[in-house]
C-alpha positions as CSV (number, residue, x, y, z in Angstrom):
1,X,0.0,0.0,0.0
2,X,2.7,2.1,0.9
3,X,4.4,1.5,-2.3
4,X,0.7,2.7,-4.4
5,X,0.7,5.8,-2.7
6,X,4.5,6.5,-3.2
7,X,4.0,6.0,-7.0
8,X,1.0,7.9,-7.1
9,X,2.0,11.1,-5.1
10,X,5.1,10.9,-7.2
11,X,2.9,10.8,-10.4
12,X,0.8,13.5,-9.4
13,X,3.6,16.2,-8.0
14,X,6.0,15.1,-11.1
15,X,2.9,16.4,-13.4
16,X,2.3,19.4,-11.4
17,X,5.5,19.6,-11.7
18,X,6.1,20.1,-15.4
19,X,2.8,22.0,-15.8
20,X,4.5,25.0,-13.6
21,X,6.8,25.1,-16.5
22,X,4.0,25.4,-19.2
23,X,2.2,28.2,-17.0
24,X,5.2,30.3,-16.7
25,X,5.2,30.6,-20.7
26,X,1.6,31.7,-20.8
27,X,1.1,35.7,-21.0
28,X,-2.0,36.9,-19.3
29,X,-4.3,39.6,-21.1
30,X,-3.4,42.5,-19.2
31,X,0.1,42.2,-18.1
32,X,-0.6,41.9,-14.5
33,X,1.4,39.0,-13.8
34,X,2.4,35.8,-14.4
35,X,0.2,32.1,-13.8
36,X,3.3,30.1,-12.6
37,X,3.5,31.5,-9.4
38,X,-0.5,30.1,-9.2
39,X,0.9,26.9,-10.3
40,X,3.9,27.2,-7.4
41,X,0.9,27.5,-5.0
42,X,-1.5,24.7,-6.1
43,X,1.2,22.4,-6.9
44,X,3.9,22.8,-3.1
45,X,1.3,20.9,-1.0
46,X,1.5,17.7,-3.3
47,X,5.2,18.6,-4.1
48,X,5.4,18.0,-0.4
49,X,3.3,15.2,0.3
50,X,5.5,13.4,-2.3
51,X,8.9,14.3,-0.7
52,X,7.1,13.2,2.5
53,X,5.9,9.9,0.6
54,X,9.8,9.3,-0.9
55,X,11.5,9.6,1.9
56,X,9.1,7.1,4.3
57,X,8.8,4.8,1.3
58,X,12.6,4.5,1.2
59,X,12.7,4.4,5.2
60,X,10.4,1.5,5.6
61,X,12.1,-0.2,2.7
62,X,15.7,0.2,4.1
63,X,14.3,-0.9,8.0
64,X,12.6,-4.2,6.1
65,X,15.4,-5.7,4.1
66,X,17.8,-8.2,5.5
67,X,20.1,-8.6,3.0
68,X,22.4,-5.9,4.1
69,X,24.7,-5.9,0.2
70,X,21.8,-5.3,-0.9
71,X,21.3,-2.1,1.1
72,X,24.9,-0.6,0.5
73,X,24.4,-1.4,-3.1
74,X,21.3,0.5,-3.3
75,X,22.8,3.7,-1.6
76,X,25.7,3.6,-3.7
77,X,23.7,3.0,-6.5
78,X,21.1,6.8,-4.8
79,X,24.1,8.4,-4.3
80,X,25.6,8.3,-8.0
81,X,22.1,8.7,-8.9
82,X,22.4,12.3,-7.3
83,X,25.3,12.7,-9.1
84,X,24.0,11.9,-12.4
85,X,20.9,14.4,-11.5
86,X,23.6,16.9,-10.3
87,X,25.6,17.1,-13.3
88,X,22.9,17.1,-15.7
89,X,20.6,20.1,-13.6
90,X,24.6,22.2,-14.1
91,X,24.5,21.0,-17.9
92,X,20.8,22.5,-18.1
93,X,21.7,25.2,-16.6
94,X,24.3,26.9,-18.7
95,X,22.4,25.7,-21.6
96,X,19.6,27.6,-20.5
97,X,21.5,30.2,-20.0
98,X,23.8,30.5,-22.6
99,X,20.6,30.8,-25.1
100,X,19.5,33.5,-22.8
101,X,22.2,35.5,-23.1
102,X,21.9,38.9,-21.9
103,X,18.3,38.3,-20.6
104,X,19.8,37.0,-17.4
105,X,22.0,40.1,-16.7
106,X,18.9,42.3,-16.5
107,X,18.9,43.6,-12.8
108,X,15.0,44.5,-13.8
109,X,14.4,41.0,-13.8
110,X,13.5,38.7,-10.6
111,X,15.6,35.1,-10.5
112,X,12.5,33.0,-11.3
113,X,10.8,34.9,-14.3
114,X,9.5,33.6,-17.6
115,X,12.3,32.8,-19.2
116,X,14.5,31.4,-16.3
117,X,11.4,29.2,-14.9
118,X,13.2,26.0,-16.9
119,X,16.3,26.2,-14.4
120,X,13.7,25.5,-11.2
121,X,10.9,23.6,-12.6
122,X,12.2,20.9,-14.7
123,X,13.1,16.5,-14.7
124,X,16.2,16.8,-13.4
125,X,15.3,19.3,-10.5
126,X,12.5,17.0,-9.5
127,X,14.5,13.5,-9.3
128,X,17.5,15.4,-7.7
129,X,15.3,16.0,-4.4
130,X,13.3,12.8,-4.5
131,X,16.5,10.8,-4.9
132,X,18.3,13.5,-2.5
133,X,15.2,12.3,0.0
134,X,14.9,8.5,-1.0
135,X,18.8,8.3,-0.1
136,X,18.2,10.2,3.4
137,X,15.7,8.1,4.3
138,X,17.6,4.8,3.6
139,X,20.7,5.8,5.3
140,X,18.2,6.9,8.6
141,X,16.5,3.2,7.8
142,X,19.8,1.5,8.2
143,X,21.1,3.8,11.2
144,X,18.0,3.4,13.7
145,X,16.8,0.0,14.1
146,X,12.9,-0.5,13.9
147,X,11.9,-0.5,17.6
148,X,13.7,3.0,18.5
149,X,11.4,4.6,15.4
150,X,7.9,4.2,17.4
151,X,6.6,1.9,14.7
């Protein structure tokens, strides 16, 4: 059950996710604004329910498997996963920002605007804190044993 919910707060905060990105792009009628920031509202409490959901998940999972390779294979495996995530987000970055140009230098401009919105609110940014969190919560797994969590 635990594993349903994971998948399907992950499903529906990943989605949110990449709709922030589409909202940014959209120009309202009267120039009053911009829709991502509504999207940054509606879509943090799910956003946060699944970082919540990924880091038990991985918690319960670590405190439940005996084969202990197993488990330092897995965390090795989440922690070159971050690194993976980590150089592709920098990659991402400067690509974004080298087709920017001298957008970015603007001091008119906020950090998190329409055209920068694809630094924040993309793939790469979203598995970077879920695996960030699934690792966290393996490591915490393997460190307290199951009677000291209250469980």
């Amino acid at each position: 059950m635990l594993r349903l919910s994971w998948l399907i707060s992950l499903g529906i905060s990943l989605l949110g996710f990449l709709l922030i990105g589409q909202l940014f792009t959209m120009k309202p009628q009267d120039n009053s604004g911009n829709f991502g920031f509504i999207g940054v509202v509606f879509v943090m409490p799910f956003l946060i329910l699944s970082l919540f959901t990924t880091f038990r998940y991985f918690l319960t999972l670590s405190r439940n498997s005996r084969d202990h390779m197993l488990r330092a294979v897995s965390i090795v495996g989440g922690v070159l996963l971050i690194g993976v995530f980590v150089y592709f987000s920098i990659d991402f970055q400067q690509n974004v920002l080298s087709t920017l140009g001298e957008i970015t230098t603007d001091p008119n401009l906020p950090l998190l605007n329409e055209y920068t919105h694809k630094i924040f609110f993309n793939f790469y940014t979203f598995g970077l804190i879920h695996t960030i969190l699934g690792v966290l919560g393996a490591i915490i797994g393997l460190a307290r044993p199951r009677n000291t969590m209250g469980e």
